[in-house]
LOLUMZA-689901 format. One record per residue: x, z, y of N, C-alpha, C in turn; residue in one letter. Coordinates in steps of 0.05 Angstrom, whole numbers, padded with zeros to 5 digits, always signed. Example, Ala and Ser with C-alpha at 12.3 -4.5 7.8 and 13.67 -1.06 7.14 Angstrom:
BEGIN
+00264+00156-00114+00246+00156-00090+00264+00156-00066A
+00257+00142-00045+00273+00143-00021+00258+00157+00001S
//
This chain:
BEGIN
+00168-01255-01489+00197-01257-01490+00208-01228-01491X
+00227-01223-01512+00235-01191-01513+00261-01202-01496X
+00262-01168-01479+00279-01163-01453+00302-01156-01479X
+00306-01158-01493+00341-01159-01508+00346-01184-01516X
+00337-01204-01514+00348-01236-01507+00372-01234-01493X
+00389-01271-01498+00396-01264-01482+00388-01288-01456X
+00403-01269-01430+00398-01288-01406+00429-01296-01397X
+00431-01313-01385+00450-01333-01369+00453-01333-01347X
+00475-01331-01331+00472-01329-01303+00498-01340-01285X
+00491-01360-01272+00497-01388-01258+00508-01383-01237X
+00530-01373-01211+00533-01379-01185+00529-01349-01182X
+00564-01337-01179+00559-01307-01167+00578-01303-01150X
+00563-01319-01128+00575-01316-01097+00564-01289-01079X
+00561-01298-01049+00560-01269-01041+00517-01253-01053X
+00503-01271-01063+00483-01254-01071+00485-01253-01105X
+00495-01281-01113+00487-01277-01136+00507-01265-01155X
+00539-01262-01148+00553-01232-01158+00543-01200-01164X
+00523-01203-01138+00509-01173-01134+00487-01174-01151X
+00477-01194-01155+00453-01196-01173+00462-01192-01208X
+00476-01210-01220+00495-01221-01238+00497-01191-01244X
+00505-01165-01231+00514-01146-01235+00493-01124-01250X
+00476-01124-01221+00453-01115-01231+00436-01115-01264X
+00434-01141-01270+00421-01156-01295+00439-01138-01308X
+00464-01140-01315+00489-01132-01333+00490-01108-01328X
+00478-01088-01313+00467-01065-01319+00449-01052-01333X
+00417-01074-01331+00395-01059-01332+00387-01075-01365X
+00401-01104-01369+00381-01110-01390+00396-01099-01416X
+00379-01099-01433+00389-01092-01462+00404-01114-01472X
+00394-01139-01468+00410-01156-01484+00442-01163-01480X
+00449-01199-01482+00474-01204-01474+00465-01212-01449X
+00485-01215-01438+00490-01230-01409+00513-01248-01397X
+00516-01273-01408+00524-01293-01396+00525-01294-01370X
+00553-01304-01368+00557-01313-01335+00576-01333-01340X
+00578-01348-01308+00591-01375-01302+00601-01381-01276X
+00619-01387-01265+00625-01384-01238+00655-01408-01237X
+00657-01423-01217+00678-01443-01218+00713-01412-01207X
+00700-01397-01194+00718-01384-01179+00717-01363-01193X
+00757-01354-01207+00757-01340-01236+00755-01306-01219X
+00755-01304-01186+00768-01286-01174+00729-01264-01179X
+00715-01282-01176+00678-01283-01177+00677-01263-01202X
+00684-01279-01219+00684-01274-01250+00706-01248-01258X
+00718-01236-01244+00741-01223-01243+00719-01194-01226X
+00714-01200-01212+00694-01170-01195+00677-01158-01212X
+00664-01184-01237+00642-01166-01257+00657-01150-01285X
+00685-01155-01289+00696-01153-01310+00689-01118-01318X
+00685-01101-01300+00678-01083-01303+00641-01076-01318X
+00635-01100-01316+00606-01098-01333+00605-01109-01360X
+00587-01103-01367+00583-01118-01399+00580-01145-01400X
+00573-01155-01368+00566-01191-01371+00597-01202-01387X
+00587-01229-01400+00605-01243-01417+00615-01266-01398X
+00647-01278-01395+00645-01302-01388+00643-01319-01405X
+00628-01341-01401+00618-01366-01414+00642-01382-01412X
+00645-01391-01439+00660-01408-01447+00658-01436-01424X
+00629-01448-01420+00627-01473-01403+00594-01466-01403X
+00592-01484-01381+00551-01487-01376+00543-01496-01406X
+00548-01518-01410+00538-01520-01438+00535-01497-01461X
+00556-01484-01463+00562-01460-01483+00546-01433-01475X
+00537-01433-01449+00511-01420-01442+00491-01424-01440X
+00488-01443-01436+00458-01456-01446+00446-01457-01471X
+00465-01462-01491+00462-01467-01515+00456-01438-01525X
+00466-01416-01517+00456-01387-01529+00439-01372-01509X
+00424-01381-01487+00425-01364-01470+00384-01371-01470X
+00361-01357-01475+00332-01356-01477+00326-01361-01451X
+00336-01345-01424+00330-01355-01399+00357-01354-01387X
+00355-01367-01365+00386-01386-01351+00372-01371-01322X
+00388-01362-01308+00382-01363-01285+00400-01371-01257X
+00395-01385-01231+00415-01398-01218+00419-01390-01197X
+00439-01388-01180+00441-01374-01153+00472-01387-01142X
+00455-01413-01135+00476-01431-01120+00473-01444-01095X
+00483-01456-01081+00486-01466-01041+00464-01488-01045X
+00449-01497-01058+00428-01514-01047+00421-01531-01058X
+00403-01556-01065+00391-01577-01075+00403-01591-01091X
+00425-01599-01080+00438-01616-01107+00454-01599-01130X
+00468-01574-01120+00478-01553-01142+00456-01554-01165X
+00432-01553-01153+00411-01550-01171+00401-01563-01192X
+00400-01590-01176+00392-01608-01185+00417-01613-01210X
+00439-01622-01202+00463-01625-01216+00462-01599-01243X
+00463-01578-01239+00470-01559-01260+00438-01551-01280X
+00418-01554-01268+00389-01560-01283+00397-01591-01306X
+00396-01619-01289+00403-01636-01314+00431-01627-01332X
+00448-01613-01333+00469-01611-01356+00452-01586-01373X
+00442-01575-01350+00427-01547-01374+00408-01562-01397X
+00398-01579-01391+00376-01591-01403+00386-01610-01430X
+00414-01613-01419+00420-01632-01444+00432-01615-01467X
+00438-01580-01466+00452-01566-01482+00424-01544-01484X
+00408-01526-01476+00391-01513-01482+00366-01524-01502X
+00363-01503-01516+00341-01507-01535+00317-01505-01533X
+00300-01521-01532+00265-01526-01531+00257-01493-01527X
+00244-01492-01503+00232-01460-01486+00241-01446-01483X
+00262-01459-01464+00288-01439-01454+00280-01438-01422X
+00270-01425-01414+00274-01425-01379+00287-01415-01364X
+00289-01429-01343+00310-01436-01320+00296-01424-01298X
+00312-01405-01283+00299-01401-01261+00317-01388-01237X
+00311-01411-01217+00329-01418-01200+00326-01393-01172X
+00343-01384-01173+00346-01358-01151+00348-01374-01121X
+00365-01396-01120+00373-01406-01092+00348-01423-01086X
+00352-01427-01055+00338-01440-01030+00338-01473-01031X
+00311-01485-01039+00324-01509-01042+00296-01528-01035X
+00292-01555-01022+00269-01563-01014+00249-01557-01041X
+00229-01566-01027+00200-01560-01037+00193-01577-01062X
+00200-01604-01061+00192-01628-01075+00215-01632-01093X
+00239-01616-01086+00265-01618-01107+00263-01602-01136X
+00236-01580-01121+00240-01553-01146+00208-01566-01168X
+00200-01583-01144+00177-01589-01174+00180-01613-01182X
+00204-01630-01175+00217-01650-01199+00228-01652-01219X
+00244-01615-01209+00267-01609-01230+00244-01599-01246X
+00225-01586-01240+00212-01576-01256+00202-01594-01285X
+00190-01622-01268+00174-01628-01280+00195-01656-01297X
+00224-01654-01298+00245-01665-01317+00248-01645-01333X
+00250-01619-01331+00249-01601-01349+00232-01602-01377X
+00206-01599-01365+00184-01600-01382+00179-01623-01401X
+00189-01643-01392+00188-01672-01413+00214-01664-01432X
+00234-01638-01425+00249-01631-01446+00240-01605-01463X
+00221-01601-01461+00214-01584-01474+00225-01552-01454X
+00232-01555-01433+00243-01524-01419+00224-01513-01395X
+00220-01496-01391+00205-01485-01361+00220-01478-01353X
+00208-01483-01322+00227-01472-01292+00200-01460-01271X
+00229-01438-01263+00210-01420-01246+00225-01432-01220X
+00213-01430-01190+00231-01427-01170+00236-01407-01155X
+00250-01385-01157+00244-01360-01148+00261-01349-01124X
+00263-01355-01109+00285-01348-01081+00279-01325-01071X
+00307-01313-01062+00305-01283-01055+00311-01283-01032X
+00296-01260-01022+00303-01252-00988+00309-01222-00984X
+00321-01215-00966+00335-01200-00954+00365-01197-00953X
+00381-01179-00952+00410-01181-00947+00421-01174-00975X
+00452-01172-00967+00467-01175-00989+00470-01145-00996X
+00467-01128-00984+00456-01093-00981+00437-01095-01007X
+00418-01106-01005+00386-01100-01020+00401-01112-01045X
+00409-01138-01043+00432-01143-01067+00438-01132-01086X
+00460-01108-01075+00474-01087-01079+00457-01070-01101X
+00443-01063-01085+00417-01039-01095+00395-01051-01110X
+00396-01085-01119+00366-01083-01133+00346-01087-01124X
+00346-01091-01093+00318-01086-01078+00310-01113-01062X
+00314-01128-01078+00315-01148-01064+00278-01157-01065X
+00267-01179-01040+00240-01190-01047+00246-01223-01057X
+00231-01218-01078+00230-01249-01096+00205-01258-01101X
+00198-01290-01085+00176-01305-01084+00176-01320-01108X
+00173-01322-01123+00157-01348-01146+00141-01357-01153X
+00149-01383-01154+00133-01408-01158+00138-01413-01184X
+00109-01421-01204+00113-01421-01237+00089-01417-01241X
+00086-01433-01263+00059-01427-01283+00051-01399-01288X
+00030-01382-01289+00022-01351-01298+00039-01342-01319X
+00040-01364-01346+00059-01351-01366+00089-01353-01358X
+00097-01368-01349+00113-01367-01345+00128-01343-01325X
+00112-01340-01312+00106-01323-01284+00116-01291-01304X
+00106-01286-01324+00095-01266-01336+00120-01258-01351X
+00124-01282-01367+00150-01281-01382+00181-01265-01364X
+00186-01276-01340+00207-01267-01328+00206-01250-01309X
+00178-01242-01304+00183-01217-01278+00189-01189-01291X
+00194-01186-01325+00205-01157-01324+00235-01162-01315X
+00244-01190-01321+00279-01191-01321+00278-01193-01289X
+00259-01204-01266+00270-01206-01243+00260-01175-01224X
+00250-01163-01235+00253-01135-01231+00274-01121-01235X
+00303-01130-01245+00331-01119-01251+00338-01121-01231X
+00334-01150-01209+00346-01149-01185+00328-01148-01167X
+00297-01140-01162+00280-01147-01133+00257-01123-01151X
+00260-01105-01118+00233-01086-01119+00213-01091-01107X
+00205-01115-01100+00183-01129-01091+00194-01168-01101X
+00166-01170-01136+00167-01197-01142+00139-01206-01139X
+00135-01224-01121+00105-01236-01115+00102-01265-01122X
+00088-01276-01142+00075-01297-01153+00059-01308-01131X
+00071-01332-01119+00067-01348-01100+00048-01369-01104X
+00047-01385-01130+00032-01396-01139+00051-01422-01160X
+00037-01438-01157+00060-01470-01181+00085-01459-01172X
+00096-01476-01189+00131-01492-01183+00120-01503-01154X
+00145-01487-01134+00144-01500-01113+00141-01477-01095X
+00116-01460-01094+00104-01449-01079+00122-01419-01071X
+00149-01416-01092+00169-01399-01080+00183-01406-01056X
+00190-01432-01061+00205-01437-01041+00187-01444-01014X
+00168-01449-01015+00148-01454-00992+00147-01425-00978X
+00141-01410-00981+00149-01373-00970+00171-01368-00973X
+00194-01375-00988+00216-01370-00972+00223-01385-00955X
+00224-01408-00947+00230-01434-00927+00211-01417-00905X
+00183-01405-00905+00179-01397-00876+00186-01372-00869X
+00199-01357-00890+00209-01325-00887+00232-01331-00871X
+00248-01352-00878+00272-01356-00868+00278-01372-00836X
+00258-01389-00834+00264-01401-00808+00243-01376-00789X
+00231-01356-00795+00222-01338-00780+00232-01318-00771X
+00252-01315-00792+00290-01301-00784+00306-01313-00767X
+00310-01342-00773+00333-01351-00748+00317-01352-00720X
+00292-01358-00728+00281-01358-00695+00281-01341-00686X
+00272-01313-00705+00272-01287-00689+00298-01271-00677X
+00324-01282-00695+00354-01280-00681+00352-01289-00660X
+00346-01315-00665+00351-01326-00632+00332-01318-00608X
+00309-01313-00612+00297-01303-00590+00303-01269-00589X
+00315-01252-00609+00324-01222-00598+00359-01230-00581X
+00375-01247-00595+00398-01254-00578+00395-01261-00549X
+00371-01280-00545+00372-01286-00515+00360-01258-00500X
+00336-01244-00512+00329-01224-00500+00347-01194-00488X
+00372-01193-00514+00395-01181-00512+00401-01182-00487X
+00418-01206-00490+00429-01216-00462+00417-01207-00440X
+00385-01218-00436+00377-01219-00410+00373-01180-00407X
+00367-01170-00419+00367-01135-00420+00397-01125-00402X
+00417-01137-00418+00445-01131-00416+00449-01130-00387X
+00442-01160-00380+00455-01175-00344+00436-01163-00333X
+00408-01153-00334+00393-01134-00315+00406-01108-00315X
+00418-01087-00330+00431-01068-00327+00419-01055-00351X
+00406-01055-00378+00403-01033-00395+00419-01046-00418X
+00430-01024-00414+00456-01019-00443+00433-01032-00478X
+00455-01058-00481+00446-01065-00508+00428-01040-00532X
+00454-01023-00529+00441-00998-00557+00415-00989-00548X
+00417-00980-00519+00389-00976-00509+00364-00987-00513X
+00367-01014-00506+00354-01038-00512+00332-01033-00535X
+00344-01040-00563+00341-01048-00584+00337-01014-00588X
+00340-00992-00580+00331-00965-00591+00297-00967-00580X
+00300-00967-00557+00277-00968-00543+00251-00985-00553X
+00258-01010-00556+00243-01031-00572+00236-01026-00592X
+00251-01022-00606+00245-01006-00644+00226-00990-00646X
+00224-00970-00622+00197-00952-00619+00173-00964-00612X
+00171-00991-00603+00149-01006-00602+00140-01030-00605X
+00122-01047-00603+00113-01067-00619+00127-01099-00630X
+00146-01078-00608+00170-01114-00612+00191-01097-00637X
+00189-01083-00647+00204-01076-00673+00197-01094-00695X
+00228-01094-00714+00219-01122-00738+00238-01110-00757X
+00249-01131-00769+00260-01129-00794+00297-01138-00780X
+00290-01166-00769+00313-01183-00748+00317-01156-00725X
+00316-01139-00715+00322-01120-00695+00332-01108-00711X
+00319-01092-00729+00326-01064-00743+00360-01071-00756X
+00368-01102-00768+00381-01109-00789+00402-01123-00768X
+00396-01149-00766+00408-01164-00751+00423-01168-00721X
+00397-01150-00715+00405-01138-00679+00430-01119-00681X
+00418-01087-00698+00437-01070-00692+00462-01069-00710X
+00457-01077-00733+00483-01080-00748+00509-01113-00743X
+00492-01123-00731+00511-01155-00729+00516-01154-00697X
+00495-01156-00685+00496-01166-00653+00506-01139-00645X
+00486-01116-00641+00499-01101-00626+00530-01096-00623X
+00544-01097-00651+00571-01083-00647+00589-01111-00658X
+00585-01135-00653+00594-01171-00653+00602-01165-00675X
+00586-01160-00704+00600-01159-00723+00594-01184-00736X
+00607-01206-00743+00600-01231-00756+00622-01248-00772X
+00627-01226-00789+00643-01228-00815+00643-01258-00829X
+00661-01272-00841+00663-01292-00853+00650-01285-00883X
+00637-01305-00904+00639-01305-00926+00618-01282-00924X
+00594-01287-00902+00569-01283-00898+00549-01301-00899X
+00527-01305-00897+00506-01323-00881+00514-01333-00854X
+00531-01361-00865+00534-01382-00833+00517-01394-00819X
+00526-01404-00808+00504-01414-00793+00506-01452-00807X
+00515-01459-00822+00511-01480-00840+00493-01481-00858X
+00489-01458-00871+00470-01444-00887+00445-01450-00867X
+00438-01443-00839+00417-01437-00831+00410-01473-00826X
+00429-01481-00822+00416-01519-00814+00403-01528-00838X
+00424-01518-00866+00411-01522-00889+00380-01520-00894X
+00370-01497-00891+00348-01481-00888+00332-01496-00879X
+00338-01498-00847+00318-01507-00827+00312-01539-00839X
+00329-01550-00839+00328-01577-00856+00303-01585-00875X
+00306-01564-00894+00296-01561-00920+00262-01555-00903X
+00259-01539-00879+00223-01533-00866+00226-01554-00852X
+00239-01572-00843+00239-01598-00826+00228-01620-00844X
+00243-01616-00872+00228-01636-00885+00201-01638-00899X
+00202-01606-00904+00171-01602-00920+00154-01604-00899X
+00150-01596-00874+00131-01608-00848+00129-01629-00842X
+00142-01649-00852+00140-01680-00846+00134-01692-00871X
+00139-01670-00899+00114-01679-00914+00085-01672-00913X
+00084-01657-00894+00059-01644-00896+00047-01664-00870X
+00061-01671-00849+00054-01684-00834+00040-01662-00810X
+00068-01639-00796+00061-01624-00788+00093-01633-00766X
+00092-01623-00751+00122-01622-00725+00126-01592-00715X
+00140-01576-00731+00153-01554-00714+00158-01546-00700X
+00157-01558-00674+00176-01549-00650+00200-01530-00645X
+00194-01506-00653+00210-01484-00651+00234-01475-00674X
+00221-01492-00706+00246-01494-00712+00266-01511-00705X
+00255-01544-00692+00263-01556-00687+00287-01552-00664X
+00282-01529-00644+00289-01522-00623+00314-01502-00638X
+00309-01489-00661+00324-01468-00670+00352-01489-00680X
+00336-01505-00698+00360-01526-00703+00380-01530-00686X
+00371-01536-00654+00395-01550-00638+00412-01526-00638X
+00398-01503-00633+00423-01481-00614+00434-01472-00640X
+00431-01478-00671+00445-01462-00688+00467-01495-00691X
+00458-01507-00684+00475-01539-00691+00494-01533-00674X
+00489-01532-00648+00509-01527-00620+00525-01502-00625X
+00518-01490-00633+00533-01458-00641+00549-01463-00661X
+00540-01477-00681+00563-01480-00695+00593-01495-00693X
+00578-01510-00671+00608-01539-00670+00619-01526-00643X
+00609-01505-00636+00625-01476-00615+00631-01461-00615X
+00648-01462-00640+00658-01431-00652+00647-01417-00673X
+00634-01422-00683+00607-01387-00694+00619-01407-00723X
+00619-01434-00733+00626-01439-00758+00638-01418-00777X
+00624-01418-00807+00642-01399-00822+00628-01364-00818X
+00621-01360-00798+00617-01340-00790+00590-01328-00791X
+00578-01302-00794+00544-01295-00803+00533-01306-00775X
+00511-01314-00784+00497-01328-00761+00483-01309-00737X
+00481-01280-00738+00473-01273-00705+00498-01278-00692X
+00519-01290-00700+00542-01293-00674+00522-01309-00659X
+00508-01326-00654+00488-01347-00644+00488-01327-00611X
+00489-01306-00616+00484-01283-00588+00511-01293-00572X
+00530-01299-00575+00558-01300-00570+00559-01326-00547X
+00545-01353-00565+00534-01377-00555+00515-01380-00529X
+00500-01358-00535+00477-01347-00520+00493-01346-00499X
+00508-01312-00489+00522-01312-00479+00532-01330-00457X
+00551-01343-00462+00567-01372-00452+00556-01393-00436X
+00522-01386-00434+00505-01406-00424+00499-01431-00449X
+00489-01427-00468+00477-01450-00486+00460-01454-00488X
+00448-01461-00461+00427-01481-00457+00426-01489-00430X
+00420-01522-00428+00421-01539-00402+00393-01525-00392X
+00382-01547-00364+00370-01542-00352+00341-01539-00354X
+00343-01553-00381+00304-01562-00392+00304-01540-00413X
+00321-01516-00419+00314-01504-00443+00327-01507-00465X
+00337-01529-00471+00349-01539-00498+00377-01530-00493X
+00387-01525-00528+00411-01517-00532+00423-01542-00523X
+00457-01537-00513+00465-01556-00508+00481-01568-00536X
+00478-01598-00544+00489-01612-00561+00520-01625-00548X
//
């Protein structure tokens, strides 16, 4: 596939604007975009990306489509209309978080149309976004695999071939519930640091210097928790039930029981219907805080 094609690009909310941007920097070709919200479409006007007349009218000119939307059915929904307007070996390749068994259906409705699909979900923040640096898991056939990692190198400086359709989202689904858990167990640890007498900043400086240092401390701790920053029209904590949902179900296809996400579920469930709604999810520390959890451990519902 020559990188002056053109590509298509689906859903540019808070990652996939920053991404959308990126592409419309680095590739030679055209660059199609699409967005229900004209204000979305209005932030890139300063790039070369094109707005698309309608999904269909991008599909129809666009060699690879790529998607970055809130979850399973966006997907599912905007994959079948792509399929009815794109032309035989056009691939699709879906940026957002979405179950396991959704991405190798869509896949494998694709393929009886003559189209390939990658599933490629990105991790890290909307920072790495910004800059390109994002890490992207994919799941896809080798050629396929091969075909799109010069274009997903526009937005991710670490792209790792996970294995089939599917196997992206399987490493991102455990990248991600290993983040909310690890919020939640640095939030309660916060706390308990705090009510013994060492100053939060302290805390998390001190730690960082040793083995309990992470990615959730370095990011989440000191830029969100430490100073209650938990901005709207971030990562909510709706987003994270989503998530957890999505490893709740692939473990009960696997015929496996979680516990701990399971446990993460309640206190991000309870946190949300206590304020934190709308809002980036280490507010969860805030919940913490307040006493949210009864006597056996469990968040309270």
């Amino acid at each position: 596939m020559s990188t002056a094609e053109t590509i298509g690009f689906i859903g540019l909310g808070v990652m996939g604007g920053p991404m959308c941007r990126n592409m419309a920097k680095k590739h030679p070709g055209r660059v199609l975009m699409l967005d229900r919200d004209a204000a979305a479409l209005a932030a890139l006007s300063d790039t070369k990306a094109e707005a698309a007349a309608s999904l269909e009218a991008l599909a129809a000119q666009a060699q690879v489509v790529f998607l970055s939307l809130p979850g399973g059915p966006q997907v599912e929904a905007v994959s079948a209309a792509i399929a009815q307007a794109a032309r035989p070996g056009t691939t699709i390749v879906d940026l957002s978080t979405t179950p396991v068994a959704l991405a190798r259906s869509v896949a494998d409705r694709l393929k009886a149309r003559g189209l390939d699909f990658a599933d490629a979900p990105v991790a890290r923040t909307r920072e790495a976004a910004q800059r390109g640096e994002l890490s992207i898991m994919v799941g896809a056939e080798a050629a396929v695999f091969a075909r799109v990692k010069p274009l997903l190198h526009y937005i991710g400086s670490d792209v790792t071939h996970c294995g089939e359709v599917g196997c992206g989202q399987v490493v991102k689904l455990v990248n991600n519930a290993l983040v909310f858990e690890h919020t939640l167990a640095l939030a309660e640890m916060m706390v308990i640091g705090e009510r013994a007498g060492v100053k939060p900043e302290t805390l998390l400086s001190a730690v960082s210097k040793g083995s309990g240092d992470s990615f959730v401390l370095r990011n989440h701790g000191t830029k969100a928790m430490l100073p209650r920053n938990f901005p709207e029209k971030a990562f909510p904590p709706e987003y994270v039930l989503k998530d957890l949902d999505y490893v709740l179900q692939l473990a009960a296809d696997i015929g496996v029981r979680p516990a701990v996400a399971e446990l993460a579920r309640r206190y991000y469930d309870a946190a949300c219907r206590q304020g934190l709604s709308g809002r980036y999810f280490p507010g969860v520390i805030e919940f913490i805080e307040k006493g949210g959890t009864s006597d056996d451990g469990q968040a309270k519902v």
